[in-house]
DRENTIKE-488298 format. One record per atom (N, C-alpha, C): z, x, y. Coordinates in nm, 2 decimals. Layout:
BEGIN
+--------+--------+--------+
:     up :   east :  north :
+--------+--------+--------+
:      Z :      X :      Y :
...
+--------+--------+--------+
//
This chain:
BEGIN
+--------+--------+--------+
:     up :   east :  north :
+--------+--------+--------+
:  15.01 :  15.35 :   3.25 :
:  14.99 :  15.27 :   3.36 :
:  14.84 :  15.30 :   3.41 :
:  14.74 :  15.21 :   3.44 :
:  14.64 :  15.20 :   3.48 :
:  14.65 :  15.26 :   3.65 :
:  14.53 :  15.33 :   3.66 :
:  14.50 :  15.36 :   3.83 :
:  14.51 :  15.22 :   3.92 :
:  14.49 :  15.11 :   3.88 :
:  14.47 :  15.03 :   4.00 :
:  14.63 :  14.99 :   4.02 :
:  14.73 :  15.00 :   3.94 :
:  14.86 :  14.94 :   3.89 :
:  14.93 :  15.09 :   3.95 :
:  14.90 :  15.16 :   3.93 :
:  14.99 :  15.34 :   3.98 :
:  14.94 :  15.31 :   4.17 :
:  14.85 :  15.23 :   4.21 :
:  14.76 :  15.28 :   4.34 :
:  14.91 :  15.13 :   4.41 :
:  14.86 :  15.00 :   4.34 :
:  14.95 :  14.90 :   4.38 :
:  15.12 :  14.95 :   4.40 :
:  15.16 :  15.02 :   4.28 :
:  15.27 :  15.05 :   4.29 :
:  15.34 :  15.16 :   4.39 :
:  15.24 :  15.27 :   4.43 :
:  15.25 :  15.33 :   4.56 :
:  15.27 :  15.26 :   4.66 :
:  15.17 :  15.18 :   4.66 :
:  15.15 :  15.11 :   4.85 :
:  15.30 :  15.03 :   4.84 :
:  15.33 :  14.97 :   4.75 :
:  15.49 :  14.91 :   4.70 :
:  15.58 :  14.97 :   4.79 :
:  15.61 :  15.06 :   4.72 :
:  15.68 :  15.18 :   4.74 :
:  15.67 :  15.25 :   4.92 :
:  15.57 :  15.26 :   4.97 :
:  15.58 :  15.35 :   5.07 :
:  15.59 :  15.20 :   5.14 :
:  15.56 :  15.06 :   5.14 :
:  15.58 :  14.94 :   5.26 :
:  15.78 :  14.93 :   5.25 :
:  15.80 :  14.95 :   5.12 :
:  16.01 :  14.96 :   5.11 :
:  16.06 :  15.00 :   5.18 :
:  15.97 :  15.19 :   5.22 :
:  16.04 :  15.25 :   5.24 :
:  16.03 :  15.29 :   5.42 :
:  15.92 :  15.20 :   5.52 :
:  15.92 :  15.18 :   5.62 :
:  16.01 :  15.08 :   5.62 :
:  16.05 :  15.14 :   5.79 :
:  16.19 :  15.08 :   5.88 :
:  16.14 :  14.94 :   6.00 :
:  16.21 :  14.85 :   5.99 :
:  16.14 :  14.79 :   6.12 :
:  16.22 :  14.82 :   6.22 :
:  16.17 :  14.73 :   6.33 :
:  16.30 :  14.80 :   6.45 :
:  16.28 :  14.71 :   6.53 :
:  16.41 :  14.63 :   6.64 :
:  16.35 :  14.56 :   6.70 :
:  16.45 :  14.58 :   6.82 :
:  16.39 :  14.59 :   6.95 :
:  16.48 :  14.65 :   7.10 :
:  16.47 :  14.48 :   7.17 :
:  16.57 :  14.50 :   7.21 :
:  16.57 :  14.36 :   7.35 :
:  16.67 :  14.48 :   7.41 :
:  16.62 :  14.42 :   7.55 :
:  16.69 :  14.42 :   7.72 :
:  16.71 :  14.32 :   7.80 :
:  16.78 :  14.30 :   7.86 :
:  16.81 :  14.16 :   7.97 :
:  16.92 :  14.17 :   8.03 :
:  16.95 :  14.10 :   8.06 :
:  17.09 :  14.11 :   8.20 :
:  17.21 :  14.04 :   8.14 :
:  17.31 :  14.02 :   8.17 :
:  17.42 :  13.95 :   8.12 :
:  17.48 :  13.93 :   8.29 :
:  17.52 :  13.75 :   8.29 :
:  17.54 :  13.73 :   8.40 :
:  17.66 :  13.59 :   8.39 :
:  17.74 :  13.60 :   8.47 :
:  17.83 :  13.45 :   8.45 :
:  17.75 :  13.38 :   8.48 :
:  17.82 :  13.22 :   8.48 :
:  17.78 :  13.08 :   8.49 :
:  17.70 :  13.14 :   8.63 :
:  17.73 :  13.13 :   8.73 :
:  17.72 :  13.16 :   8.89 :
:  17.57 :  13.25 :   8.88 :
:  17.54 :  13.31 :   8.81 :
:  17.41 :  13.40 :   8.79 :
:  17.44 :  13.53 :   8.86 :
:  17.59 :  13.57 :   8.86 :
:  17.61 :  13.65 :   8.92 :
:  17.61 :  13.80 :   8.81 :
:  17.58 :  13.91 :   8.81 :
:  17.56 :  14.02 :   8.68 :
:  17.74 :  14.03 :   8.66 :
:  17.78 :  14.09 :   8.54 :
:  17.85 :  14.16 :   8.50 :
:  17.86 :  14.25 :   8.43 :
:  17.92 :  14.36 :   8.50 :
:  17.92 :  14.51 :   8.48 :
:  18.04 :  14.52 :   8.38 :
:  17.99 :  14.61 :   8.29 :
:  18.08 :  14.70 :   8.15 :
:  18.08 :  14.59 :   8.07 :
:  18.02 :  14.45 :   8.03 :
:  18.02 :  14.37 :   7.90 :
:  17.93 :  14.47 :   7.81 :
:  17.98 :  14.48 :   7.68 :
:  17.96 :  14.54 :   7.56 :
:  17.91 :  14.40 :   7.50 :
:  17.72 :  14.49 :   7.47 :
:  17.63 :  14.37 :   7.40 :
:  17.59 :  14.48 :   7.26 :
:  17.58 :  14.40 :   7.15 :
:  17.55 :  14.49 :   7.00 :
:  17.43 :  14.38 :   6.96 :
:  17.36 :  14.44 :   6.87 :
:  17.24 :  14.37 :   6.80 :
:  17.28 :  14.48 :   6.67 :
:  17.27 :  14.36 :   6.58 :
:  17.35 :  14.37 :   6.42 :
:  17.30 :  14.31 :   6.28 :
:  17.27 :  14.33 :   6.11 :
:  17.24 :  14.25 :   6.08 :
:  17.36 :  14.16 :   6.07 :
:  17.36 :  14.07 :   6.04 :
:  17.49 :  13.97 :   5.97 :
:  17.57 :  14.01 :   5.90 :
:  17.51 :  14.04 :   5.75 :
:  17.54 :  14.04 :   5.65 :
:  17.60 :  14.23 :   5.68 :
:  17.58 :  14.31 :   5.73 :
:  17.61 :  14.46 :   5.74 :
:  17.69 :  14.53 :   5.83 :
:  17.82 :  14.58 :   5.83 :
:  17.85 :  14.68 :   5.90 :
:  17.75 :  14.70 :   6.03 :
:  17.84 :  14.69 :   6.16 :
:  17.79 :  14.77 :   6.30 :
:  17.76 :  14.89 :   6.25 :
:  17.58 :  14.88 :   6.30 :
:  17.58 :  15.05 :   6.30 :
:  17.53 :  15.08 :   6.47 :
:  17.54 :  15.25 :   6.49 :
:  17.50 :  15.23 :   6.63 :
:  17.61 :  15.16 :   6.70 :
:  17.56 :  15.24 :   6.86 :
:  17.66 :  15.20 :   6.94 :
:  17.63 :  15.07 :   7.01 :
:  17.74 :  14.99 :   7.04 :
:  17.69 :  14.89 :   7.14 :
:  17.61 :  14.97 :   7.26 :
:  17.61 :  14.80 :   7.37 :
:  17.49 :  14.92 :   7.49 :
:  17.61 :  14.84 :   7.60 :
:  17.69 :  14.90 :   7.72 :
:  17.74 :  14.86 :   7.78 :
:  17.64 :  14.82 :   7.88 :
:  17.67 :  14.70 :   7.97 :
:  17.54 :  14.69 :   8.08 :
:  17.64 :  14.77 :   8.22 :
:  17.55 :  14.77 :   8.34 :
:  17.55 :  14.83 :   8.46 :
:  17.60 :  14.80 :   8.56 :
:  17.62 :  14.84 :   8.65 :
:  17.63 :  14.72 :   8.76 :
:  17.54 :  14.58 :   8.79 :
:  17.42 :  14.61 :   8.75 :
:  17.34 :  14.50 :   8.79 :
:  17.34 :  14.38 :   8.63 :
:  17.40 :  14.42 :   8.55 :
:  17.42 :  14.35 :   8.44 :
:  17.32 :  14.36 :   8.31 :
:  17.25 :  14.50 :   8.31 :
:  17.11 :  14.49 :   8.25 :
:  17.22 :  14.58 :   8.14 :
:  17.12 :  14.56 :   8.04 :
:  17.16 :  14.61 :   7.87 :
:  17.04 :  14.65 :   7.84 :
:  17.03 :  14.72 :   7.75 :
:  16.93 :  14.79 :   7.64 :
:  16.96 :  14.82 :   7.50 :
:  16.88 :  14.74 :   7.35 :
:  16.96 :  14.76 :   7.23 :
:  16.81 :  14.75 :   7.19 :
:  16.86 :  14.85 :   7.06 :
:  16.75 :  14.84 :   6.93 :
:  16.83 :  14.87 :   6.80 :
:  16.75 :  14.86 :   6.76 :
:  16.83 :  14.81 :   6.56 :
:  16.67 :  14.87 :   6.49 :
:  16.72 :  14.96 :   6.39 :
:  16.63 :  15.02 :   6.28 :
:  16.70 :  14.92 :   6.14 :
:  16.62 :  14.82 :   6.09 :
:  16.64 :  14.75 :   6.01 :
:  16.54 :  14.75 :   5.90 :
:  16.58 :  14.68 :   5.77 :
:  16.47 :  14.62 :   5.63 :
:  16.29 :  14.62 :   5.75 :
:  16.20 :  14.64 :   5.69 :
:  16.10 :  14.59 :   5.72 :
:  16.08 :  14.43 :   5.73 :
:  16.16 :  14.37 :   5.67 :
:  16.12 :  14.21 :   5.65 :
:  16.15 :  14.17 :   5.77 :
:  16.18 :  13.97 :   5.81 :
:  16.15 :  13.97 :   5.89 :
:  16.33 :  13.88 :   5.84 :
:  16.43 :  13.97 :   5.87 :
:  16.59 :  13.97 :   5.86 :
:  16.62 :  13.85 :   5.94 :
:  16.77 :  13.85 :   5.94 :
:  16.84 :  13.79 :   6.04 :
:  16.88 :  13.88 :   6.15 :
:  16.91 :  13.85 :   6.26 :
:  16.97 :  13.95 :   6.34 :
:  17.04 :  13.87 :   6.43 :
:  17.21 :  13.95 :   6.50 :
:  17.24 :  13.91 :   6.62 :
:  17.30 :  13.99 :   6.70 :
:  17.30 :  13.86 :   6.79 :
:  17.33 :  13.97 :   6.98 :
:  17.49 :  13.91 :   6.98 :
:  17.54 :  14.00 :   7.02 :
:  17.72 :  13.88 :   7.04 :
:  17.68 :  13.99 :   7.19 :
:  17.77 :  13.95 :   7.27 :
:  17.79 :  13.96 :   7.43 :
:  17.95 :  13.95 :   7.46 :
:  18.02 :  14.05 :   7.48 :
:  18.18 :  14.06 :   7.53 :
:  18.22 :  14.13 :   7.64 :
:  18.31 :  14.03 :   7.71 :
:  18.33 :  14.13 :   7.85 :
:  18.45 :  14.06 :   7.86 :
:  18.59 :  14.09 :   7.92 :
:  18.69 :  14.10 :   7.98 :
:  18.73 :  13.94 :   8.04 :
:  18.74 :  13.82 :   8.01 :
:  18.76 :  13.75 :   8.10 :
:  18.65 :  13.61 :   8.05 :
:  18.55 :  13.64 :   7.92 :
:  18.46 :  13.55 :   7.93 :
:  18.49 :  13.52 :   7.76 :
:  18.43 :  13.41 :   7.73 :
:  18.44 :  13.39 :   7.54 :
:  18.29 :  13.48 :   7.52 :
:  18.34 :  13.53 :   7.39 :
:  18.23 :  13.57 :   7.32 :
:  18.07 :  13.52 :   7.33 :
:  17.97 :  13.55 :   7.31 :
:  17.85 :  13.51 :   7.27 :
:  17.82 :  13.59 :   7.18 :
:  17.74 :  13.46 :   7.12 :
:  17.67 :  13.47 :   6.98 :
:  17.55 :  13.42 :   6.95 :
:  17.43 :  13.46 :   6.91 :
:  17.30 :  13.40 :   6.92 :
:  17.22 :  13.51 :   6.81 :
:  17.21 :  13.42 :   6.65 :
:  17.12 :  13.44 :   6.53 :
:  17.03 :  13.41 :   6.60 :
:  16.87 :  13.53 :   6.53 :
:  16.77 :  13.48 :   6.57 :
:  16.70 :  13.58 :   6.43 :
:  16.59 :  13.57 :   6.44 :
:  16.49 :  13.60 :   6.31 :
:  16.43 :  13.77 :   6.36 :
:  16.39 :  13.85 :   6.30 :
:  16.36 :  13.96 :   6.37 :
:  16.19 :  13.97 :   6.43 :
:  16.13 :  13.85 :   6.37 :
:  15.98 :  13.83 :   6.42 :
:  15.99 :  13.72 :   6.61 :
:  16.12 :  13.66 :   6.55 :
:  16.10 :  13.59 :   6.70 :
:  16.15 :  13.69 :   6.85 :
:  16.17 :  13.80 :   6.79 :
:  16.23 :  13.89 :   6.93 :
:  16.20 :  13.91 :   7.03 :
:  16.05 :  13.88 :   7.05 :
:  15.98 :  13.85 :   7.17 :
:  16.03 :  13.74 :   7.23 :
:  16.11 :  13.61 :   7.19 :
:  16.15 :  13.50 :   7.23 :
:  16.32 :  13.51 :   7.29 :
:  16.34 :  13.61 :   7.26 :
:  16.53 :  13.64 :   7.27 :
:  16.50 :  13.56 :   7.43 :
:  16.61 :  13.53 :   7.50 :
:  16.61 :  13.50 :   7.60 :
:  16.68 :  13.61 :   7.69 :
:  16.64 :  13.65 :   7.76 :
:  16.63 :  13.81 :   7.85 :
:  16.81 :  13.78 :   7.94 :
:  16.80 :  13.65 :   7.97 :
:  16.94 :  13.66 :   8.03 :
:  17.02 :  13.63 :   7.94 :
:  17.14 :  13.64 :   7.92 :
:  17.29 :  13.62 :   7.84 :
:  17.39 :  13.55 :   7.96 :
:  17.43 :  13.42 :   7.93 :
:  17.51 :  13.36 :   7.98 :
:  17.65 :  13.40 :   7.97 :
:  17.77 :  13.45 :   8.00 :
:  17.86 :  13.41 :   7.94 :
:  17.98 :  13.35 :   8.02 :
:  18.01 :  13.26 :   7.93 :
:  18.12 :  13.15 :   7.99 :
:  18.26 :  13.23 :   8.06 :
:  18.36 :  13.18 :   8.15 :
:  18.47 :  13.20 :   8.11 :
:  18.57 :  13.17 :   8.04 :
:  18.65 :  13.25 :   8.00 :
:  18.74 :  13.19 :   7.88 :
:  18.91 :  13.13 :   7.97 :
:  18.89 :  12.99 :   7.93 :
:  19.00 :  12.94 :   8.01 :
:  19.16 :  13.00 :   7.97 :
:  19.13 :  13.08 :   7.79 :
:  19.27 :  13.15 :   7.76 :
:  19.26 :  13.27 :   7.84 :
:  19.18 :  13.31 :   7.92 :
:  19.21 :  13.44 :   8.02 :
:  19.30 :  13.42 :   8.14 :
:  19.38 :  13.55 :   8.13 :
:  19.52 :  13.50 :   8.24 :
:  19.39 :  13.52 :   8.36 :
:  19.45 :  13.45 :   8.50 :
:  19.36 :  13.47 :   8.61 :
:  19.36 :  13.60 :   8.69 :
:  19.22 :  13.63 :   8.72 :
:  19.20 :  13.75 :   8.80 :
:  19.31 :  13.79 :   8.92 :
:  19.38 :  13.86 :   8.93 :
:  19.41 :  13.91 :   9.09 :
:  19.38 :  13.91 :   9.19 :
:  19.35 :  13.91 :   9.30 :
:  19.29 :  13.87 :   9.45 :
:  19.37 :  14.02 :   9.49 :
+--------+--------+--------+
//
């Protein structure tokens, strides 16, 4: 193997073996814009086993997630679950993550028996 082909094949090699990573934060809130506390939000590839824990949100509805993934520029998603609402789901690209949308809507789910008073 020639030096310039041994030099290419290094730099190969060490771009594989960096991690990318990509964090979003935002709130989760019902229709009403009101927060909800203890929804369990994950950021995942598709194609892979949950790794890492979900991030539950707060009283104020805020979450915090990151993902150590491929360097490329993957698929990734956010699903959003709480007690009372349907699922959320939202694929997005790992370069557009600056664009995620900071709040999380989530609907109610009309198969949920009704709350207690």
């Amino acid at each position: 193997m020639n030096r310039t082909a041994g030099i290419g094949l290094g730099l190969l090699l060490l771009v594989a073996g960096c991690d990318g990573h990509t964090s979003l934060g935002g709130e989760v809130v019902g229709p009403d814009g009101k927060p909800i506390a203890g929804a369990s939000v994950r950021l995942i590839e598709p194609d892979l086993p949950p790794r890492g824990p979900a991030s539950t949100t707060d009283e104020f509805g805020r979450y915090s997630i990151s993902l150590t993934h491929a360097p490329f520029d993957v698929p990734l998603v956010v699903t959003a679950t709480a007690d009372g609402y349907e699922p959320y789901r939202k694929e997005f690209k790992a370069r557009e993550w600056a664009s995620f949308p900071r709040t999380i809507v989530l609907q109610p789910d009309p198969q949920a028996p009704a709350a207690e008073d």
